[in-house]
DOKEZA-302948 format. One record per residue: residue in one letter; x, y, z of N, C-alpha, C, O in turn; chain. Coordinates in nm, 3 decimals. Layout:
BEGIN
+----+---------+---------+---------+---------+----------+---------+---------+---------+---------+---------+---------+---------+----+
| aa |  n.east | n.north |    n.up | ca.east | ca.north |   ca.up |  c.east | c.north |    c.up |  o.east | o.north |    o.up | ch |
+----+---------+---------+---------+---------+----------+---------+---------+---------+---------+---------+---------+---------+----+
|  a |       X |       Y |       Z |       X |        Y |       Z |       X |       Y |       Z |       X |       Y |       Z |  A |
...
+----+---------+---------+---------+---------+----------+---------+---------+---------+---------+---------+---------+---------+----+
***
This chain:
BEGIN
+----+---------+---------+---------+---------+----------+---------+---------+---------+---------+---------+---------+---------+----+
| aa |  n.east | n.north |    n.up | ca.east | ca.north |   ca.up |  c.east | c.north |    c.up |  o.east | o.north |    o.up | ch |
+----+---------+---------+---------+---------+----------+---------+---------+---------+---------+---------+---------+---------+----+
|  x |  -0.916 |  -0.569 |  -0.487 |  -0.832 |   -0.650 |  -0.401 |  -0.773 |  -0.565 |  -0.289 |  -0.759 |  -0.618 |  -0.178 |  A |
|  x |  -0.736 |  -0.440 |  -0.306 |  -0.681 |   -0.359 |  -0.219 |  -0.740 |  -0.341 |  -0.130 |  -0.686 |  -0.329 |  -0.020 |  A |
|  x |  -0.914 |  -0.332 |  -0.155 |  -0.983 |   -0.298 |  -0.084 |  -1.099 |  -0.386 |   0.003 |  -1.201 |  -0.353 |   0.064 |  A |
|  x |  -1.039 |  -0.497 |  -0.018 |  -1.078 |   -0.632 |   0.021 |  -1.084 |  -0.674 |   0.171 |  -0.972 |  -0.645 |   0.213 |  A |
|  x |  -1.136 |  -0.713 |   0.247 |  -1.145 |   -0.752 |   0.400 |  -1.018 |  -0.829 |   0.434 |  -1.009 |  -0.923 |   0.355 |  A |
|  x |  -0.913 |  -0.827 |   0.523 |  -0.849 |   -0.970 |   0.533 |  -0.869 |  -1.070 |   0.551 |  -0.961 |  -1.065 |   0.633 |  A |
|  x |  -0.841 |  -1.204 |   0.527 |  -0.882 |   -1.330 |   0.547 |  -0.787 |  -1.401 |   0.585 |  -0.673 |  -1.398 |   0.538 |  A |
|  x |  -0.829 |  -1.478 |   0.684 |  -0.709 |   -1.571 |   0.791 |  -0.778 |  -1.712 |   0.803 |  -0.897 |  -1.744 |   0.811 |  A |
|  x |  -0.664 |  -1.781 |   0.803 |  -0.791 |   -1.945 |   0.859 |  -0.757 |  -1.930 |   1.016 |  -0.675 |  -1.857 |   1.072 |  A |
|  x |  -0.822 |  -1.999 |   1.053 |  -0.834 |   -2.042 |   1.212 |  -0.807 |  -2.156 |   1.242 |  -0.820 |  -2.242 |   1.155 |  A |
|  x |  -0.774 |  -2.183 |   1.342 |  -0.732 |   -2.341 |   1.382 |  -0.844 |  -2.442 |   1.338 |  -0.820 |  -2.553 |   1.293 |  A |
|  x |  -0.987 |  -2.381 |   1.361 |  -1.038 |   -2.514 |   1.312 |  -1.090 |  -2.533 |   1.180 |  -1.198 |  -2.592 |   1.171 |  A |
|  x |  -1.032 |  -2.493 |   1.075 |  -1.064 |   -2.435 |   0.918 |  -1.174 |  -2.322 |   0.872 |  -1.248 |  -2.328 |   0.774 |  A |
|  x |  -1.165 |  -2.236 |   0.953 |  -1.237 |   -2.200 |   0.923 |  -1.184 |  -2.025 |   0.900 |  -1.085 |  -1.976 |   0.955 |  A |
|  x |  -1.285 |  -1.947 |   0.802 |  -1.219 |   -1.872 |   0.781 |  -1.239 |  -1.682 |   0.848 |  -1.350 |  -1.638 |   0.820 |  A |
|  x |  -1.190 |  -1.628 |   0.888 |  -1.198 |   -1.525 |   0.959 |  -1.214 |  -1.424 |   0.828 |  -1.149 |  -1.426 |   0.723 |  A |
|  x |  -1.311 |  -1.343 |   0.864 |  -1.298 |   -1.219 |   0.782 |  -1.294 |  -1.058 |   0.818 |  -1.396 |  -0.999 |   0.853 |  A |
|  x |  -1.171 |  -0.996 |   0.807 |  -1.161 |   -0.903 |   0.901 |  -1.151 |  -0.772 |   0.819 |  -1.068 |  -0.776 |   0.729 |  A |
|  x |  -1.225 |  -0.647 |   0.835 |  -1.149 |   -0.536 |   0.813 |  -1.103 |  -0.467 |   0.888 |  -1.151 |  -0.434 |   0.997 |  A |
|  x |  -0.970 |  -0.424 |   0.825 |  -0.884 |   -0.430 |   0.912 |  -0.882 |  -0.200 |   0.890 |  -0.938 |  -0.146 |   0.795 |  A |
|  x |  -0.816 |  -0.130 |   0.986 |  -0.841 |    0.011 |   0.944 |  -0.767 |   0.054 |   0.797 |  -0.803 |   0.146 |   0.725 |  A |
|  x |  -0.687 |  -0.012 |   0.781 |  -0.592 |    0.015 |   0.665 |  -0.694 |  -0.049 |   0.552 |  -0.675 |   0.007 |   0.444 |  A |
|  x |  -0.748 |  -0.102 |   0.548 |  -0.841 |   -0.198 |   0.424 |  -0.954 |  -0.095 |   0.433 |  -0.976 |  -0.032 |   0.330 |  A |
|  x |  -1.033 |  -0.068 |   0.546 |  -1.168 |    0.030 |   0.551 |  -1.094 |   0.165 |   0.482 |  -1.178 |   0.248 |   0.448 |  A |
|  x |  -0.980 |   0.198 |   0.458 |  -0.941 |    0.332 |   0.403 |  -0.935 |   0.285 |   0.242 |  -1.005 |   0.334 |   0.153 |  A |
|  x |  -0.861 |   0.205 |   0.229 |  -0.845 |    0.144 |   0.067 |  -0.981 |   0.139 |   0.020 |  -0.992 |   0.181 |  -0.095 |  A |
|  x |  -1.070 |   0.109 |   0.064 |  -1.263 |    0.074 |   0.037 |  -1.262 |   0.223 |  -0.005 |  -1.251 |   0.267 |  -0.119 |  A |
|  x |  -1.275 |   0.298 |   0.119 |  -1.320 |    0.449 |   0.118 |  -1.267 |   0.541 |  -0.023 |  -1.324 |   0.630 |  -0.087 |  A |
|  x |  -1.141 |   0.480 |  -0.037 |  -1.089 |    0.583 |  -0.133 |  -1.122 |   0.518 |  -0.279 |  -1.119 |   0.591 |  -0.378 |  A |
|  x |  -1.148 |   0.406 |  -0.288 |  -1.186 |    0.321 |  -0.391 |  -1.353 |   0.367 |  -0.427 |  -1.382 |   0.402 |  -0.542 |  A |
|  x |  -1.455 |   0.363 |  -0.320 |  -1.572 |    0.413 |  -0.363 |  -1.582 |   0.566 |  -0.387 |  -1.656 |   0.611 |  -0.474 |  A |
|  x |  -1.510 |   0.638 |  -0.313 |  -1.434 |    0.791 |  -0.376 |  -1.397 |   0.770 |  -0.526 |  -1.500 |   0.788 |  -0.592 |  A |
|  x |  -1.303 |   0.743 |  -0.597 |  -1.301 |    0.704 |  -0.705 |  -1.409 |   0.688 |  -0.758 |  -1.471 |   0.781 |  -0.809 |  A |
|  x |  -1.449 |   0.571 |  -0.754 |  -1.557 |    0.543 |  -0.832 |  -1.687 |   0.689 |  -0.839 |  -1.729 |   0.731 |  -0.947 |  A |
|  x |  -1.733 |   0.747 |  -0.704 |  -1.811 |    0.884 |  -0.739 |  -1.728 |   0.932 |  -0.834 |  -1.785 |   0.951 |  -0.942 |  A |
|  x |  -1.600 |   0.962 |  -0.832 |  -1.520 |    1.095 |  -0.926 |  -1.557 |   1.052 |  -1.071 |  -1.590 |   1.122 |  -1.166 |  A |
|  x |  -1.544 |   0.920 |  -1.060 |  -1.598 |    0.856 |  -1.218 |  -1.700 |   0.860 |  -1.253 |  -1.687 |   0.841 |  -1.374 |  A |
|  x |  -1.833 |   0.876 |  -1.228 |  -1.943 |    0.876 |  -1.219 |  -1.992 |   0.991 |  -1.344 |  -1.953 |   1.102 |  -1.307 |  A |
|  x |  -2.049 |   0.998 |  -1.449 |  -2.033 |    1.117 |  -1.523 |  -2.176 |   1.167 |  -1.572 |  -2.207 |   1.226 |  -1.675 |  A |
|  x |  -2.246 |   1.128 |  -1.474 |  -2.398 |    1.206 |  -1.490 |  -2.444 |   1.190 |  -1.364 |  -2.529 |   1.108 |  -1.331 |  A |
|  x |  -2.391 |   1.265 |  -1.294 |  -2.439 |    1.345 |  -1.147 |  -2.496 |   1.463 |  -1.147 |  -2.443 |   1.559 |  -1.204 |  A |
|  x |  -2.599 |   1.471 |  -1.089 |  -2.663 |    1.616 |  -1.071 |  -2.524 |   1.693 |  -1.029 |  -2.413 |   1.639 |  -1.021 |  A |
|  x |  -2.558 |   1.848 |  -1.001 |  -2.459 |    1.954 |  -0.957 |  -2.400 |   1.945 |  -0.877 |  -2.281 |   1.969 |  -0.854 |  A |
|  x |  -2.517 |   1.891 |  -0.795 |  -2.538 |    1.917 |  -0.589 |  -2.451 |   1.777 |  -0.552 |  -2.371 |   1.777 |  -0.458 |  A |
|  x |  -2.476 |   1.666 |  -0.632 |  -2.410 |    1.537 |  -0.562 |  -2.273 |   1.558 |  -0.614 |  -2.180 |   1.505 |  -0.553 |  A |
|  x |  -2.247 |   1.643 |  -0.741 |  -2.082 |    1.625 |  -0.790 |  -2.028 |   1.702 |  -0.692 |  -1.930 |   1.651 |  -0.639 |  A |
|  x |  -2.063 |   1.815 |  -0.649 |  -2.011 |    1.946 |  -0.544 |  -1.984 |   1.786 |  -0.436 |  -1.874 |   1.731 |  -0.432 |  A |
|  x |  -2.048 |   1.758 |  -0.396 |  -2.091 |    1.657 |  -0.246 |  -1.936 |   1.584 |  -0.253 |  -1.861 |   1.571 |  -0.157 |  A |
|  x |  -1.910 |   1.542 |  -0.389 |  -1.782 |    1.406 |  -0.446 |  -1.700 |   1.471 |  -0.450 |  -1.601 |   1.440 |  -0.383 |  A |
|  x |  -1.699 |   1.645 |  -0.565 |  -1.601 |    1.718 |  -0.506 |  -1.509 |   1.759 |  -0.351 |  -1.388 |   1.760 |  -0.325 |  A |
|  x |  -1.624 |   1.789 |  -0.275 |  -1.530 |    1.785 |  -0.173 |  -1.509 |   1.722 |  -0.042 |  -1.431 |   1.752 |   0.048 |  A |
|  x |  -1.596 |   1.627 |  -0.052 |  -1.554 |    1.442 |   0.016 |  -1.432 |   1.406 |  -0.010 |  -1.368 |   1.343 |   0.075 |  A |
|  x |  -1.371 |   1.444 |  -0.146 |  -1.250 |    1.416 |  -0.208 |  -1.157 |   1.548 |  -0.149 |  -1.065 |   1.520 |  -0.072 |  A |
|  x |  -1.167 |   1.608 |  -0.165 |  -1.089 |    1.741 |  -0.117 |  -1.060 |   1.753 |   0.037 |  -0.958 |   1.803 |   0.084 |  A |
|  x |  -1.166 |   1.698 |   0.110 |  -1.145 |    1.671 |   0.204 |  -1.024 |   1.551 |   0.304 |  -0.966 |   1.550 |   0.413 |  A |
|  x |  -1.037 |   1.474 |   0.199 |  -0.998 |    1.354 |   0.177 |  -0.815 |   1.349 |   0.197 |  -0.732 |   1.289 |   0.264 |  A |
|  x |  -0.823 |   1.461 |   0.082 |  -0.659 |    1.426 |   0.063 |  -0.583 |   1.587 |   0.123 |  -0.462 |   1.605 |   0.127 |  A |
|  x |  -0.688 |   1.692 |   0.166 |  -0.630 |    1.772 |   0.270 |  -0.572 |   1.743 |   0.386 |  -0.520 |   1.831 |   0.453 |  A |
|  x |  -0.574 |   1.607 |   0.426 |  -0.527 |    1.531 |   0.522 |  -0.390 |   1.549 |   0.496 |  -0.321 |   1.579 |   0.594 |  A |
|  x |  -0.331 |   1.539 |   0.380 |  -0.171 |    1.555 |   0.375 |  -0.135 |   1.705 |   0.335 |  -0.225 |   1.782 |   0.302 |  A |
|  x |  -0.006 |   1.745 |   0.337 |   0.011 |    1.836 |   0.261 |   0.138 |   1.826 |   0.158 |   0.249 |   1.836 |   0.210 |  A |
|  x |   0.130 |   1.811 |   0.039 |   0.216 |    1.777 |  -0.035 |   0.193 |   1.831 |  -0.182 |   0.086 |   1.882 |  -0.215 |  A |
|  x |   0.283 |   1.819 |  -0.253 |   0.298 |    1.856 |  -0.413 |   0.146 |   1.798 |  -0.460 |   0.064 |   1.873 |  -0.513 |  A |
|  x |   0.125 |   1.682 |  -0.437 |   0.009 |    1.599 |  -0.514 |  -0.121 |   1.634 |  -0.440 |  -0.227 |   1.639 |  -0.504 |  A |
|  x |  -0.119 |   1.658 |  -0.308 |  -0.252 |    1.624 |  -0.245 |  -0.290 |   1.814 |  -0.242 |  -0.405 |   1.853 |  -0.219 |  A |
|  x |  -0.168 |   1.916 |  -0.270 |  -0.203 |    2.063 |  -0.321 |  -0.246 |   2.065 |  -0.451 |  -0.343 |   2.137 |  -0.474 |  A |
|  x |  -0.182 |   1.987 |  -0.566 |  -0.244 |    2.027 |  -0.697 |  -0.359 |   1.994 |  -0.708 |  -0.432 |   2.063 |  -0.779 |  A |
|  x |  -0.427 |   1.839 |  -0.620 |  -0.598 |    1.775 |  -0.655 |  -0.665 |   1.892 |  -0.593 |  -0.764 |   1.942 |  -0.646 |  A |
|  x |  -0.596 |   1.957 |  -0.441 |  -0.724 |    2.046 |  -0.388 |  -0.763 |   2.165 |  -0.501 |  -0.872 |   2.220 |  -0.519 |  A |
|  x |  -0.616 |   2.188 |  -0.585 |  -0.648 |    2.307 |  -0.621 |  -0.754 |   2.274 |  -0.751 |  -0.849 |   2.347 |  -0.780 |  A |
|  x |  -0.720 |   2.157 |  -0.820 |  -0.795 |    2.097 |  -0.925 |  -0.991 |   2.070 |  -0.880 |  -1.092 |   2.069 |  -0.951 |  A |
|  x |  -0.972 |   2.053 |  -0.736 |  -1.109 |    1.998 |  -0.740 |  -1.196 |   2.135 |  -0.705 |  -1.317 |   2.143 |  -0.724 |  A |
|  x |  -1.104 |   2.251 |  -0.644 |  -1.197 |    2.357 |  -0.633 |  -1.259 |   2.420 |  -0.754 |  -1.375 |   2.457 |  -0.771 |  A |
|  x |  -1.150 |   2.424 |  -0.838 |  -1.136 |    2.433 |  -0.958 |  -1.272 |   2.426 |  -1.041 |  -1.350 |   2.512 |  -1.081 |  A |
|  x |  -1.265 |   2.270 |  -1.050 |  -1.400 |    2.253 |  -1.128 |  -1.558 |   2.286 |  -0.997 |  -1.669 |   2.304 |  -1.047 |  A |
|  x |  -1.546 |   2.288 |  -0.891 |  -1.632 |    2.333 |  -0.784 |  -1.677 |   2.476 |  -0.807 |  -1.792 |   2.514 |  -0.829 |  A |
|  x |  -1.569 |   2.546 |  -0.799 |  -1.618 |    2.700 |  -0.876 |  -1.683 |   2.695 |  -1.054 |  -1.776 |   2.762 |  -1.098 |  A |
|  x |  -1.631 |   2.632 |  -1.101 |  -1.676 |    2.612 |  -1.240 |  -1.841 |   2.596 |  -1.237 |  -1.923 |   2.680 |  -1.271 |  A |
|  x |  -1.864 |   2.469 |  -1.188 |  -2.021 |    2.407 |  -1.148 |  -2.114 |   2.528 |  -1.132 |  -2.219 |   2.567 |  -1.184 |  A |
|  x |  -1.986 |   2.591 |  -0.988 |  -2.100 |    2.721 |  -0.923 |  -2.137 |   2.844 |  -1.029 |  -2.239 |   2.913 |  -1.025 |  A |
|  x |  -2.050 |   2.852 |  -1.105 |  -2.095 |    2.954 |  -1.243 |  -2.170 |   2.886 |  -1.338 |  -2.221 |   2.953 |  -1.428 |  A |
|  x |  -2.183 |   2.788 |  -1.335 |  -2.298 |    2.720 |  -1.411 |  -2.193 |   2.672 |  -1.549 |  -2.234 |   2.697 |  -1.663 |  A |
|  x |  -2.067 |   2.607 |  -1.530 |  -2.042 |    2.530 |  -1.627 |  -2.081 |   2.392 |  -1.620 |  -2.151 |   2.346 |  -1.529 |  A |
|  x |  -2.036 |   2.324 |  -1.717 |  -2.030 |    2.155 |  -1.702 |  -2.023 |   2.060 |  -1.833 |  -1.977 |   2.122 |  -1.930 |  A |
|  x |  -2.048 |   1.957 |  -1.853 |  -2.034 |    1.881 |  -1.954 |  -1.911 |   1.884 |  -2.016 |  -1.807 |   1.897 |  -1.952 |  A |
|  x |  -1.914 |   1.873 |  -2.123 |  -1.773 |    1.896 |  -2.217 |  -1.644 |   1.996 |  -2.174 |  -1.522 |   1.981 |  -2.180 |  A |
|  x |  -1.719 |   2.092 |  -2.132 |  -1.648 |    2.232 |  -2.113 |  -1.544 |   2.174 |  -2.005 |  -1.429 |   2.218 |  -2.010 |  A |
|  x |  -1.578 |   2.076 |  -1.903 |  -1.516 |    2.035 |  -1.769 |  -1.446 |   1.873 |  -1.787 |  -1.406 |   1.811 |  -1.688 |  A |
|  x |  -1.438 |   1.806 |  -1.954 |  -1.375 |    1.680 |  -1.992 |  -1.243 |   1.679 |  -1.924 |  -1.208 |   1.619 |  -1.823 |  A |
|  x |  -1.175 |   1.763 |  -2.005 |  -1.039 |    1.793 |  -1.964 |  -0.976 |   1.763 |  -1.786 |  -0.893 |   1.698 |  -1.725 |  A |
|  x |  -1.103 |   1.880 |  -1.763 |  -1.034 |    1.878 |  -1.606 |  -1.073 |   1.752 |  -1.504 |  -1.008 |   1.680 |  -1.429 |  A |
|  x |  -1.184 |   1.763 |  -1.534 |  -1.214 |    1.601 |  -1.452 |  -1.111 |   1.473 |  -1.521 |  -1.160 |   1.366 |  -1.485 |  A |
|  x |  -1.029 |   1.457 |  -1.578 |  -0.948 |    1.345 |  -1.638 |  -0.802 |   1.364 |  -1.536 |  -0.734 |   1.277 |  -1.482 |  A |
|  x |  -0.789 |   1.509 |  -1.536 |  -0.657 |    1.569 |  -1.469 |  -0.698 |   1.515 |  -1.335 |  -0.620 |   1.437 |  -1.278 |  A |
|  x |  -0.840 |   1.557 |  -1.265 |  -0.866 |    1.484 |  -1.091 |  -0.823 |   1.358 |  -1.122 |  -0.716 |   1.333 |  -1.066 |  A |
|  x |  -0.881 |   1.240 |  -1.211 |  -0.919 |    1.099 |  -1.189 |  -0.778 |   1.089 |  -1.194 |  -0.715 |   1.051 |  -1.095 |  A |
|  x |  -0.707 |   1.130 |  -1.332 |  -0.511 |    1.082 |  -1.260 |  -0.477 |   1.122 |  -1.121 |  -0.457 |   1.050 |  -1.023 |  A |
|  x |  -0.476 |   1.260 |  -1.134 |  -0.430 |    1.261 |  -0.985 |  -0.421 |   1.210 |  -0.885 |  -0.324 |   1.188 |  -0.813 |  A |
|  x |  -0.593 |   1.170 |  -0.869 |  -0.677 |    1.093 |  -0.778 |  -0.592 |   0.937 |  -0.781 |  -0.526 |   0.881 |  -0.694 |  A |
|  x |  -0.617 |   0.909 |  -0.883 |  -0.548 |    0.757 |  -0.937 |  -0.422 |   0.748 |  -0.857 |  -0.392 |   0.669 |  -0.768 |  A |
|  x |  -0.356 |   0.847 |  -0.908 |  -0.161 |    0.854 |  -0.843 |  -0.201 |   0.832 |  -0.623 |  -0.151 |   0.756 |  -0.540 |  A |
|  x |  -0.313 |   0.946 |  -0.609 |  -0.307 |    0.958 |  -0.490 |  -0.347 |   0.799 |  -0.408 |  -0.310 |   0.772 |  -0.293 |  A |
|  x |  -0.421 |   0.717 |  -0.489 |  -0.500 |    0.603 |  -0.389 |  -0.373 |   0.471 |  -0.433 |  -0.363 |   0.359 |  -0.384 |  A |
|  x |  -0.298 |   0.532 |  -0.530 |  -0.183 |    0.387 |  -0.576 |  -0.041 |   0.451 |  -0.447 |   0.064 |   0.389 |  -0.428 |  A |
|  x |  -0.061 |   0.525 |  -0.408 |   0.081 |    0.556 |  -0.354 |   0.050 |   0.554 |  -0.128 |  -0.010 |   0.628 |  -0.051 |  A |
|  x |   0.125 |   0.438 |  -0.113 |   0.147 |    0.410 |   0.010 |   0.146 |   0.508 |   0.138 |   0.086 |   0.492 |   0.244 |  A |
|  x |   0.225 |   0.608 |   0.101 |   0.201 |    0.695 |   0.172 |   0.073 |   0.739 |   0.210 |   0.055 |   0.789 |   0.321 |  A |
|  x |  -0.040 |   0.721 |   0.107 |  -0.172 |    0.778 |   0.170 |  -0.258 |   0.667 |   0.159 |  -0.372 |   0.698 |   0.125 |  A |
|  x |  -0.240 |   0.557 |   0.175 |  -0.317 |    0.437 |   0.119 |  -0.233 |   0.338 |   0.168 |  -0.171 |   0.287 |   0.075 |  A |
|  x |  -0.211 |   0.300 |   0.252 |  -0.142 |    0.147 |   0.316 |  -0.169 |   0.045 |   0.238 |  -0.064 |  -0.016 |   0.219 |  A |
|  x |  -0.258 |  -0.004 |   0.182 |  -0.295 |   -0.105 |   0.145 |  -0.191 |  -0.088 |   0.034 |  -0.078 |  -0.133 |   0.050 |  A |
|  x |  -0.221 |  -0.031 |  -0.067 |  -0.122 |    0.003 |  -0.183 |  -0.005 |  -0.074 |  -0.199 |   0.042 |  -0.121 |  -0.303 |  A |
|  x |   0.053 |  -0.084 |  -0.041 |   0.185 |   -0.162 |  -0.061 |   0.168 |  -0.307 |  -0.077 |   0.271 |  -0.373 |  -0.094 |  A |
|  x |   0.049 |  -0.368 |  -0.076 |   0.072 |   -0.512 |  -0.031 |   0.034 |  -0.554 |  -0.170 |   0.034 |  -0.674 |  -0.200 |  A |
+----+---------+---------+---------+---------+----------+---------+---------+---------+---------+---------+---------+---------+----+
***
């Protein structure tokens, strides 16, 4: 729903469907999510989600959007030494909250408020 087009009627019933820039960001960070969730990705596409996401929320600088960068390099260096699976449960749960906190909170997500 957050991430939903707006919809307006028009004078003659009919219905407008708009995305609006604040809705195209709610989408973006919503199909972000969904990669972070994703749990059988090759190396190369998780690195890719890793830092699409890192990228993402380097846009701010804050308590939350410093602990995900530091979390997502985190498991990024991990990958690059050749960990993964189980060994990386833990930490990928710590991104998806984070992540979670970051796309529910207004400040970085407009939509959020409505």
């Amino acid at each position: 729903a957050m991430a939903a087009p707006k919809r307006w009627g028009t004078s003659d019933g009919r219905v407008a469907v708009v995305e609006t820039p604040t809705t195209a960001r709610a989408r973006e960070l919503a199909e972000l999510y969904q990669g972070l969730r994703l749990p059988d990705l090759k190396t190369d596409e998780r690195l890719d989600v890793l830092l699409t996401a890192k990228w993402t929320v380097k846009e701010y600088d804050t308590r939350l959007t410093r602990e995900l960068v530091e979390l997502l390099d985190r498991e990024a260096d991990l990958l690059h030494r050749g960990r993964g699976g189980a060994s990386l449960e833990g930490l990928r749960k710590r991104i998806l909250r984070a992540f979670l906190q970051f796309v529910r909170d207004p400040a970085y997500n407009p939509e959020a408020a409505q």
